[in-house]
C-alpha positions as CSV (number, residue, x, y, z in Angstrom):
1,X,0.0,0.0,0.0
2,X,1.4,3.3,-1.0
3,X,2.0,6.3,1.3
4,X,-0.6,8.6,-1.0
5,X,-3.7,5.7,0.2
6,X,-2.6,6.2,4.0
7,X,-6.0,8.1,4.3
8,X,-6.5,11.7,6.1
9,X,-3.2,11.6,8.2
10,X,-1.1,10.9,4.9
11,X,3.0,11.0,5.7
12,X,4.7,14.6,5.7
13,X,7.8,15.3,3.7
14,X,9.8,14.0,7.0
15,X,7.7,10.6,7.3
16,X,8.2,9.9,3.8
17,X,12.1,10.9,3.5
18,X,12.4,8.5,6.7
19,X,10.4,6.0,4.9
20,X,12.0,6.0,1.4
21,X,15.4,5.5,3.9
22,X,14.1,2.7,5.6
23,X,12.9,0.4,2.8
24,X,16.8,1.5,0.9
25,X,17.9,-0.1,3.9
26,X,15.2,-3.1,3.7
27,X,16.3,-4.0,0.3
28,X,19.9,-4.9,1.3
29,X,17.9,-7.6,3.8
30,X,20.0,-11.1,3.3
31,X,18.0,-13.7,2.2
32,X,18.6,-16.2,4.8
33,X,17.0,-13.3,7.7
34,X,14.1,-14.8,9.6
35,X,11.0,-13.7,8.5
36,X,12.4,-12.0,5.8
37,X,8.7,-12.6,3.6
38,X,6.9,-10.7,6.2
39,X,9.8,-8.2,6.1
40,X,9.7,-7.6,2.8
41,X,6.8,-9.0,1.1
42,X,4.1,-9.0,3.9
43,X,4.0,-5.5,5.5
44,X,3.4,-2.5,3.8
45,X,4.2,1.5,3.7
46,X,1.4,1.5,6.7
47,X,3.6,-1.0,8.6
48,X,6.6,1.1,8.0
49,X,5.1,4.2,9.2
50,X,3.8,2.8,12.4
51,X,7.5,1.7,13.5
52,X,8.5,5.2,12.0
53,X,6.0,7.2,13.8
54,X,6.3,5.1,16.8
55,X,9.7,5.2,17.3
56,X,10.4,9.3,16.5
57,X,11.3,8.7,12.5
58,X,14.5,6.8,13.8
59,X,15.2,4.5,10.8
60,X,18.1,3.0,12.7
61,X,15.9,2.0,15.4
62,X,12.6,1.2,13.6
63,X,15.0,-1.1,11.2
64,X,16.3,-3.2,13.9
65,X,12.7,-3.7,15.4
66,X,11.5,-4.9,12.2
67,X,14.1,-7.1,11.9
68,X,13.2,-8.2,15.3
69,X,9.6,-8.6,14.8
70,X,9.8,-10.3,11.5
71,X,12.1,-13.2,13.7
72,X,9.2,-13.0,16.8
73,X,6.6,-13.6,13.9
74,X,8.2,-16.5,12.6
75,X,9.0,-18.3,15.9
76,X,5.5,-17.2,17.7
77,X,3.3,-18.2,14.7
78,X,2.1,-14.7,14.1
79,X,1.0,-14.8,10.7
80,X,-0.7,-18.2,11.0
81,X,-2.2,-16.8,14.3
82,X,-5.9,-16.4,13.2
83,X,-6.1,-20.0,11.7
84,X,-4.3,-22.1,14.4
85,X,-5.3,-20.0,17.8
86,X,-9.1,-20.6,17.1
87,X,-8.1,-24.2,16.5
88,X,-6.4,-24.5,19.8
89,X,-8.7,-26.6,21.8
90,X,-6.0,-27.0,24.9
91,X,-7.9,-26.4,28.4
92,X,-5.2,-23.4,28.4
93,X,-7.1,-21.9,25.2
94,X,-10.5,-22.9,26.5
95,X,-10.3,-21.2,29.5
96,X,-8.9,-17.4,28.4
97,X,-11.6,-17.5,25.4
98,X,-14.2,-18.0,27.6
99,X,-13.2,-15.7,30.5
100,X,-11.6,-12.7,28.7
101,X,-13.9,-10.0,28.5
102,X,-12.9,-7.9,25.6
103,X,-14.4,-7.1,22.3
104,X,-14.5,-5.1,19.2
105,X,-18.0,-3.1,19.9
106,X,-18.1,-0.8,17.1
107,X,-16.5,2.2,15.2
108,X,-15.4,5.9,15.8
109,X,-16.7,8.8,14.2
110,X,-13.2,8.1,12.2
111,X,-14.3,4.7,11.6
112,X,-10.8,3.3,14.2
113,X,-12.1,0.1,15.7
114,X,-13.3,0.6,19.4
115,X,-11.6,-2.5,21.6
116,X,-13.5,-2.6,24.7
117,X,-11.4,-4.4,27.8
118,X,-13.8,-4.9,31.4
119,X,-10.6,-5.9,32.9
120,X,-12.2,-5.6,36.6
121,X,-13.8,-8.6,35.3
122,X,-10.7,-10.1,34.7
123,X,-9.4,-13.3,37.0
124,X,-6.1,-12.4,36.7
125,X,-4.6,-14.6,39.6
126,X,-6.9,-17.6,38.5
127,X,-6.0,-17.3,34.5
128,X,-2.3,-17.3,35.0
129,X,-2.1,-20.2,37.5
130,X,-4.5,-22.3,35.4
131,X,-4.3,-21.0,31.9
132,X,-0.5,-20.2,31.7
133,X,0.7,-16.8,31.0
134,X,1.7,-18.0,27.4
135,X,-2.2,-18.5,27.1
136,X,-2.8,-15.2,28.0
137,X,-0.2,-14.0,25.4
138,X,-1.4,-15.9,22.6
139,X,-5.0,-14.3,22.9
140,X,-4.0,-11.1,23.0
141,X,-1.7,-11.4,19.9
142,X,-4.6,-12.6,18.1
143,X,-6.9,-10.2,19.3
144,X,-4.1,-7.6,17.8
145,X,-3.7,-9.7,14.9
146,X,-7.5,-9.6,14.2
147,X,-7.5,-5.7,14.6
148,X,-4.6,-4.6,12.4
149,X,-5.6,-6.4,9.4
150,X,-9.3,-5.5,9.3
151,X,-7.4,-2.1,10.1
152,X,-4.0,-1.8,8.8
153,X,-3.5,2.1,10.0
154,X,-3.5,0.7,13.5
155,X,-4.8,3.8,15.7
156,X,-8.3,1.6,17.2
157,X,-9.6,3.1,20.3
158,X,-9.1,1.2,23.4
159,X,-11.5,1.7,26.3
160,X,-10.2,-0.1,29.8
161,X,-13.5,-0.5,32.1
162,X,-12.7,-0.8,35.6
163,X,-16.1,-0.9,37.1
164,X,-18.3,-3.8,38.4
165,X,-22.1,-4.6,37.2
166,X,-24.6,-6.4,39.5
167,X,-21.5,-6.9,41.8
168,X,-19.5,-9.1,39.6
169,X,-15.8,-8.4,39.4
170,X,-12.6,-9.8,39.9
171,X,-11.1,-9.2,43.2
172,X,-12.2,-8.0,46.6
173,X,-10.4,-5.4,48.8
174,X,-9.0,-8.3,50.6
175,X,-7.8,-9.9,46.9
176,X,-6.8,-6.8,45.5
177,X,-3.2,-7.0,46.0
178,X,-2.7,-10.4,44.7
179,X,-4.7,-9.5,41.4
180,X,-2.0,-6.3,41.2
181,X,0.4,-8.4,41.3
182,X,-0.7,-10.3,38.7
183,X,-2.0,-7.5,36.4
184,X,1.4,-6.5,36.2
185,X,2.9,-9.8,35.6
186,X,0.4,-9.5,32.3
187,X,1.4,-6.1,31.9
188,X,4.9,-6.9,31.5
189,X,4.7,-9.8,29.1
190,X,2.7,-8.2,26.9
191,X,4.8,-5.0,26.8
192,X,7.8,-7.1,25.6
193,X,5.5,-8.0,22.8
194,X,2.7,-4.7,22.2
195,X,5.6,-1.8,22.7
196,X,8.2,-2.9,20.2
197,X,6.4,-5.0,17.4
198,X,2.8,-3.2,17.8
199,X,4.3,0.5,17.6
200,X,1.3,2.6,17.3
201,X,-1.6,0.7,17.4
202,X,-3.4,2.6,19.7
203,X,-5.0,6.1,18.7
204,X,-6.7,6.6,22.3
205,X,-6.9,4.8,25.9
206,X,-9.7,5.4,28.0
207,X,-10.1,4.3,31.3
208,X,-13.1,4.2,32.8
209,X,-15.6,4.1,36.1
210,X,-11.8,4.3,37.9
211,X,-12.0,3.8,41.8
212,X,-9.1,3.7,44.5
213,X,-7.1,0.9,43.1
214,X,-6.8,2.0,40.0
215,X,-4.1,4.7,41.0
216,X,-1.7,1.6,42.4
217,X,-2.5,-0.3,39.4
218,X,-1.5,2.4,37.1
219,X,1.7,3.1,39.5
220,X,2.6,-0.3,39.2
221,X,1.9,-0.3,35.2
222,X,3.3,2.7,33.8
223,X,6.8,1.4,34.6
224,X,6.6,0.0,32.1
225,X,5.2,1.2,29.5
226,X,6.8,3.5,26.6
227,X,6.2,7.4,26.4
228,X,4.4,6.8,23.0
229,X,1.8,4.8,25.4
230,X,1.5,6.7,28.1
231,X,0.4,10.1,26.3
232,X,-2.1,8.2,24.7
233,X,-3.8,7.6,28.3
234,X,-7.0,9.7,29.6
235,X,-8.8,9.1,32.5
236,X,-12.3,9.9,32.8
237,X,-14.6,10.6,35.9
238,X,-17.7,8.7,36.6
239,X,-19.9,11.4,35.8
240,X,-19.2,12.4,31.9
241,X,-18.1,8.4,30.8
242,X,-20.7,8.6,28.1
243,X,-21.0,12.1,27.0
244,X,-16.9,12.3,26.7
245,X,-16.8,9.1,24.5
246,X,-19.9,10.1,21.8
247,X,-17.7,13.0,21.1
248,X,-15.2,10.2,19.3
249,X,-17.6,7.6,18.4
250,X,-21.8,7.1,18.3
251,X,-23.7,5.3,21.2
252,X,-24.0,2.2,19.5
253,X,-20.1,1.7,19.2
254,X,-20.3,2.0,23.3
255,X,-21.0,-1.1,25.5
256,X,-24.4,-1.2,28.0
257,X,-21.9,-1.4,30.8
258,X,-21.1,2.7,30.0
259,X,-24.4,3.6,28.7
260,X,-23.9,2.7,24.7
261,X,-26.6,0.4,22.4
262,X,-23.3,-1.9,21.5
263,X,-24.3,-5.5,20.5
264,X,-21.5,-6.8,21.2
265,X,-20.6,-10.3,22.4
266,X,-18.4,-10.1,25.5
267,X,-17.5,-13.0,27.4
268,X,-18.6,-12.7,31.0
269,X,-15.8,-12.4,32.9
270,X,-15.2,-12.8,37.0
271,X,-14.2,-15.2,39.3
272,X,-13.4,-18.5,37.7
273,X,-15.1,-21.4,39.5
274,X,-13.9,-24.9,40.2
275,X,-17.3,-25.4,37.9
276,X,-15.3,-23.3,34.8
277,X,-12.3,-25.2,35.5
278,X,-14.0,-28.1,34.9
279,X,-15.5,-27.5,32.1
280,X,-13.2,-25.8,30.2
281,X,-11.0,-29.5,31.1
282,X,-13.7,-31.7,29.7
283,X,-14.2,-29.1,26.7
284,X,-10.2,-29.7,25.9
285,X,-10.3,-33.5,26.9
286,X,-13.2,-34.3,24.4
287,X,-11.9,-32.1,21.6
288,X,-8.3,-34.8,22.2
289,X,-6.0,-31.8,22.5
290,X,-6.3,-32.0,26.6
291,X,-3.0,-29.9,28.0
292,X,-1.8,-29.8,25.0
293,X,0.2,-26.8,24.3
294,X,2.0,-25.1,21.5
295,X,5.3,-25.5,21.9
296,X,7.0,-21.7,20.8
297,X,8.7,-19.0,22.6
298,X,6.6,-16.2,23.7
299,X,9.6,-13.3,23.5
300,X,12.1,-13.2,21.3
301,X,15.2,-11.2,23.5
302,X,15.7,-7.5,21.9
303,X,19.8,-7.1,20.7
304,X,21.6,-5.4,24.2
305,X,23.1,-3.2,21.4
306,X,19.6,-1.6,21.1
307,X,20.0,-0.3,24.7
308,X,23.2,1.5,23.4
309,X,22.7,3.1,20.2
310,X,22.3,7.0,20.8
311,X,21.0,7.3,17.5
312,X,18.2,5.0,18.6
313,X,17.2,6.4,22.0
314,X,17.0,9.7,23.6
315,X,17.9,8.4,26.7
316,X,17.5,10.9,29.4
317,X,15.2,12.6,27.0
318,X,12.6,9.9,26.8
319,X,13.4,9.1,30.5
320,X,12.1,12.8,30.8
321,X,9.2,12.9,28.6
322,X,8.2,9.4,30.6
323,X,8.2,10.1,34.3
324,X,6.5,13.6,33.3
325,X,4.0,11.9,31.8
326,X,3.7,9.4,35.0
327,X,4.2,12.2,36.7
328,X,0.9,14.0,35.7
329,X,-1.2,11.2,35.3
330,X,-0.7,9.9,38.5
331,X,-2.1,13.5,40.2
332,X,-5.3,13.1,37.8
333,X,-5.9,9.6,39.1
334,X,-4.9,10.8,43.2
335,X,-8.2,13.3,42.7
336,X,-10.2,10.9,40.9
337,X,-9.3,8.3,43.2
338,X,-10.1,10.1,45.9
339,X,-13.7,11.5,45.0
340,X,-14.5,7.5,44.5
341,X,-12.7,6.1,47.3
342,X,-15.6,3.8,48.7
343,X,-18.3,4.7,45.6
344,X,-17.8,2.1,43.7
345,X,-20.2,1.1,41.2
């Protein structure tokens, strides 16, 4: 796909110069390099321009991480992702599918995809000890997968849902620490994946209905997570959810759970029972795959050398830019936090 069909934010004079440099350096690719197809033949101008854009124009930088996403992609099974994941019958598989509730519930006013994560629904604790982190890896990297090629500009909106309906959720104040813990554990093995081989795939985070432990969780999250991220982030308060997000998209693109029409399938999310367990076991065990599991790495390690290019990083700059951001977004969630300290809903 050519820069000129990139749509309303087409590339600048600098974006394309920086692009036109990176695929010069593309072409000298050998032919024995790792994913070299997908390098090459697979992604496009648009994937280019996302590693550019995400990474400051730095063709240095965005070069290597394409080299080191094409590798990723072969050893993960990215690009046969969408066929074999759905296939995967393990009890592993079984479980997160059934317990993860997020879903694509519309369109913005710019038609971006609207990806819609309840994670206070989210048995964090229970998912990793039963399903395997790897599990909860897999499904996310097809749920990106699944929104960057029925969207190739990347740039969906991502609203993170924090509240509880009917009171179903997650955790309890008594829980609450262990299911930190454990967001973070998921936090940090997808940011080894999302930050450097999904550069720009988010145009907007929401967070919404946040209460009291939302500011730890984000404490605890925004370590790590990139600048680019982070300034993507807004919080918003209880009492203008809806109205703020039908500026960006209609109601029916919003789920029930904020006030939206969306029709939407979402899986139901909450504690998992020894009763889901179960099931999800006999599910696995009469499709003959049982505990069966894929076999593949779920990182592939970044080159140290990446760490020490000053030509790829800013260092103290981005170091900067980051705790600012952390900085500011952290006072926003201390007064929202502390209006909803015990109002829950």
């Amino acid at each position: 796909m050519e820069v000129a069909s990139l749509g309303p934010e087409m590339a600048g004079p600098e974006e394309e110069a920086a692009l036109e440099a990176l695929k010069d350096e593309l072409a000298k690719t050998p032919e024995d390099l790792p994913g070299r197809n997908w390098l090459v033949n697979v992604a496009d101008d648009l994937t280019y321009l996302r590693f550019l854009r995400g990474h400051q124009l730095k063709v240095k930088k965005s070069l290597k991480l394409l080299k080191h996403c094409a590798k990723w992609r072969v050893e993960f099974g990215t690009d046969e992702i969408l066929e074999t994941w759905p296939q995967n019958k393990s009890f592993g598989a079984q479980l997160v599918r059934k317990h993860w509730p997020m879903a694509v519930t519309g369109k913005d006013f710019a038609q971006r995809p609207i990806h819609y994560f309840h994670i206070s629904l989210v048995d964090f604790p229970a998912l990793i000890k039963n399903a395997g982190m790897a599990n909860l890896v897999r499904h996310n990297v097809f749920l990106m997968e699944t929104a960057l090629r029925a969207n190739p500009r990347g740039e969906a909106i991502m609203i993170v849902d924090l509240g509880s309906d009917q009171g179903r959720t997650a955790f309890s104040i008594a829980s609450a620490t262990r299911w930190l813990q454990s967001v973070v554990l998921f936090v940090k093995a997808m940011a080894k994946i999302a930050d450097p081989f999904y550069p720009e795939s988010y145009h907007r985070i929401y967070f919404t209905r946040v209460h009291a432990i939302f500011e730890r969780m984000y404490k605890s999250m925004s370590g790590n997570l990139n600048e680019a991220t982070l300034s993507k982030v807004q919080v918003l308060q209880k009492t203008d959810i809806l109205a703020t997000l039908m500026e960006d998209m209609p109601k029916e693109s919003i789920p029930p759970t904020l006030g939206g029409d969306s029709q939407a399938s979402i899986a139901k999310g909450g504690y998992i029972t020894d009763e889901d367990i179960a099931e999800a076991r006999a599910l696995a065990d009469e499709s003959g795959q049982g505990d069966q599991e894929e076999d593949v790495p779920v990182h592939v390690e970044l080159d140290a050398e990446l760490d020490a290019e000053e030509d790829c990083f800013d260092g103290d700059s981005d170091t900067s830019k980051r705790m600012s951001l952390r900085k500011s977004l952290s006072r926003r969630l201390s007064r929202l936090s502390s209006r909803s300290s015990g109002k829950t809903k």
